[in-house]
N, C-alpha and C positions, 0 to 999 in steps of 0.2 A: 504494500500500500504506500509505503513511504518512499520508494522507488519509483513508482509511479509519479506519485506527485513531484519529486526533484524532474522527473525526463520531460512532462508534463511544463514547469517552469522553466525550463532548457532549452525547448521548442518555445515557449513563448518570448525569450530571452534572444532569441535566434531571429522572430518575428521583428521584434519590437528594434533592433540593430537593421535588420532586412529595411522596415520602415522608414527610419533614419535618411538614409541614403533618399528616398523620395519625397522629402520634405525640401517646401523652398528653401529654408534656412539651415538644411544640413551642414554648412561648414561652420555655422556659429555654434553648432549642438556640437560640434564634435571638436571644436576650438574647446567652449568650457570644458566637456568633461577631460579633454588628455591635460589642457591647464590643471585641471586639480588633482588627474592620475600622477602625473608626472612629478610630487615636491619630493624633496630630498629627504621628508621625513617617512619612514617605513612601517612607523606607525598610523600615518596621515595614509599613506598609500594602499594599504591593509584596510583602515576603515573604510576609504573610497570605493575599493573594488567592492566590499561587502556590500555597500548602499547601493552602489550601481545595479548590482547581482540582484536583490530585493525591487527596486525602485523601477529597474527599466519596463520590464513587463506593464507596469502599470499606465504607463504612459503608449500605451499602444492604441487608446480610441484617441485622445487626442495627438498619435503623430496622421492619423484615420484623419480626423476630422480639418487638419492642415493641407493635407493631400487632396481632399476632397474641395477646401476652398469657403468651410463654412464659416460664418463670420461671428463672436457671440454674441450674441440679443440680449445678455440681461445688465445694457448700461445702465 
């Protein structure tokens, strides 16, 4: 079960990077995150990839919804 859901997050992980690339603004998503991959600190480096590994999936309707062009309504 627990298997599952890691492969499960892994393909989505997979997805949500795949996306990236087809976003107008992919070179400023991929400017911050190596900016903050990158410090000299390997504790800082450590935490980042963890948050990336968590956090990227998440952001897969909104790289969806940038790609699609929609604009958000609730100013």
């Amino acid at each position: 079960m627990i298997a599952t859901i890691f492969y499960i997050w892994n393909v989505l992980l997979l997805i949500s990077i795949a996306l990236i690339f087809l976003r107008n603004d992919w070179r400023e998503m991929f400017n911050d995150i190596f900016s903050q991959l990158f410090t000299p600190n390997l504790l800082g480096f450590i935490a980042m990839v963890f948050v990336l590994y968590i956090f990227l999936p998440l952001t897969i309707p909104y790289s969806i919804k940038n790609i699609l062009g929609i604009k958000n309504e609730d100013k």
